[in-house]
C-alpha positions as CSV (number, residue, x, y, z in Angstrom):
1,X,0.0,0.0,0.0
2,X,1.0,3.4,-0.9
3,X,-0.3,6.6,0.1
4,X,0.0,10.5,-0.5
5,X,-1.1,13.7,0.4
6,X,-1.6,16.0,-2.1
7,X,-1.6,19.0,-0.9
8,X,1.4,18.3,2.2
9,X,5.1,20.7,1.3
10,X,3.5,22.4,-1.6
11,X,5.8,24.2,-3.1
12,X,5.5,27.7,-5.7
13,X,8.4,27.8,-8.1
14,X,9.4,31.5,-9.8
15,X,11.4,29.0,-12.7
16,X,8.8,26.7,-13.5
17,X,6.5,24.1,-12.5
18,X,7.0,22.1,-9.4
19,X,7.4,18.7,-9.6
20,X,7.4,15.7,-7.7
21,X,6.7,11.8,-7.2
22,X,4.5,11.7,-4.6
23,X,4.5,7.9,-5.3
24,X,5.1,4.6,-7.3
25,X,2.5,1.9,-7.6
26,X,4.0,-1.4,-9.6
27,X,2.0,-0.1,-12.9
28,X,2.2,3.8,-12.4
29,X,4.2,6.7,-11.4
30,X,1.7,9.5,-9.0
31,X,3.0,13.2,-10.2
32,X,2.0,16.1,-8.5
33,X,3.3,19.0,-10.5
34,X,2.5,22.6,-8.9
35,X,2.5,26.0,-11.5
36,X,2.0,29.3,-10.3
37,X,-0.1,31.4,-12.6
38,X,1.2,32.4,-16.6
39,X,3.8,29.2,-16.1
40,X,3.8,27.1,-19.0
41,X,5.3,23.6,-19.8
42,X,5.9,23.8,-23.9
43,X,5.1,21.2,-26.4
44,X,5.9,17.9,-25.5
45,X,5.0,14.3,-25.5
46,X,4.8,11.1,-23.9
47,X,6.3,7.7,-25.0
48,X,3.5,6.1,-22.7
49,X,-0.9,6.9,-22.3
50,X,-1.3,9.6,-19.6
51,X,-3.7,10.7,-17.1
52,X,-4.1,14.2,-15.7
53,X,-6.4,15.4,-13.1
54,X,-6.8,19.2,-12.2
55,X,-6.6,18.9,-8.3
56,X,-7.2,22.6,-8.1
57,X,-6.9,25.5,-9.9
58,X,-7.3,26.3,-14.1
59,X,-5.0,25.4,-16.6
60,X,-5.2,25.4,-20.9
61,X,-4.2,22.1,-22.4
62,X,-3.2,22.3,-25.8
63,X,-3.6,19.3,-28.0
64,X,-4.9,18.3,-31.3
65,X,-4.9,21.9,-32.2
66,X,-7.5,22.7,-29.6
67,X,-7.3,23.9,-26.1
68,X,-9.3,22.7,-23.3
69,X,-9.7,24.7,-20.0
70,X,-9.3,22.3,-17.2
71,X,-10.8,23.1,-14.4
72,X,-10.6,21.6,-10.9
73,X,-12.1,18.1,-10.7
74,X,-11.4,18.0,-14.4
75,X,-9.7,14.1,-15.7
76,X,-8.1,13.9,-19.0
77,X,-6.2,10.7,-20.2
78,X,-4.0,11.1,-23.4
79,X,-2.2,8.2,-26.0
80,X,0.8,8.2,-26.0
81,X,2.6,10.1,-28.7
82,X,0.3,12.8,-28.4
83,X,1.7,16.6,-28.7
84,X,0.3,18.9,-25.9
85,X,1.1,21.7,-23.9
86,X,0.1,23.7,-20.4
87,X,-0.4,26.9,-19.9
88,X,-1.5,27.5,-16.0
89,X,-4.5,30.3,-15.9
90,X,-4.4,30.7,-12.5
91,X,-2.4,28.9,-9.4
92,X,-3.1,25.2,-10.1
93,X,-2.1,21.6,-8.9
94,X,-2.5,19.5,-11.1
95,X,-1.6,15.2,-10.5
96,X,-0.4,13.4,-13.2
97,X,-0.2,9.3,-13.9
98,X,2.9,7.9,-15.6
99,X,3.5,4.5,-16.7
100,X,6.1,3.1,-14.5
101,X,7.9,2.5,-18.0
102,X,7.9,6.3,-18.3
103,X,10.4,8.5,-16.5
104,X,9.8,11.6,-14.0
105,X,12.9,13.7,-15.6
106,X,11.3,13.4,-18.8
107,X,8.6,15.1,-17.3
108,X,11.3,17.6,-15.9
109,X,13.0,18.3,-18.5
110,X,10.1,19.6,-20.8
111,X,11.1,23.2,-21.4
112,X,8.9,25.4,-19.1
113,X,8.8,29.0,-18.7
């Protein structure tokens, strides 16, 4: 058994998003990732089918050539392979599902600004 609290040591980061594991199951990877308002994570993609769940806040996610406003309580799961982007609208937290495959630095490593 695993467990998490969302909202414990949040952190606000001037340079970009906030990341972290908050745990590992044996098929997934539990993300929280933290963006203060106007902070963006550019066009990237995942090797491996996502899930993303708006735990507070409102964010723009870019895919497809559309943009859909997540709000919070919104749940979005994505293919893998998929362009998108983030754009944070206000203060948000947002908890993202990686395969276990997938990496976190990937994640961290997706230019941000």
């Amino acid at each position: 058994m695993e467990s998490a609290n969302i909202y414990k040591d949040l952190t606000y980061k001037e340079t970009g998003p906030a990341i972290t594991v908050l745990f590992q199951t044996e098929a997934t990877k539990e993300v929280r990732i933290v963006f203060k308002q106007g902070q963006l994570m550019k066009e990237h993609q995942t090797p491996y089918p996502i899930t993303v769940a708006m735990i507070d806040g409102e964010l723009d996610f870019g895919v497809d050539g559309k943009i859909l406003n997540l709000v919070k309580g919104d749940l979005l799961s994505l293919d893998g392979g998929v362009p998108h982007d983030l754009l944070a609208k206000s203060d948000c937290i947002v908890r993202l599902t990686l395969s276990k495959a997938d990496t976190v630095q990937r994640v961290k490593d997706v230019p941000s600004s």
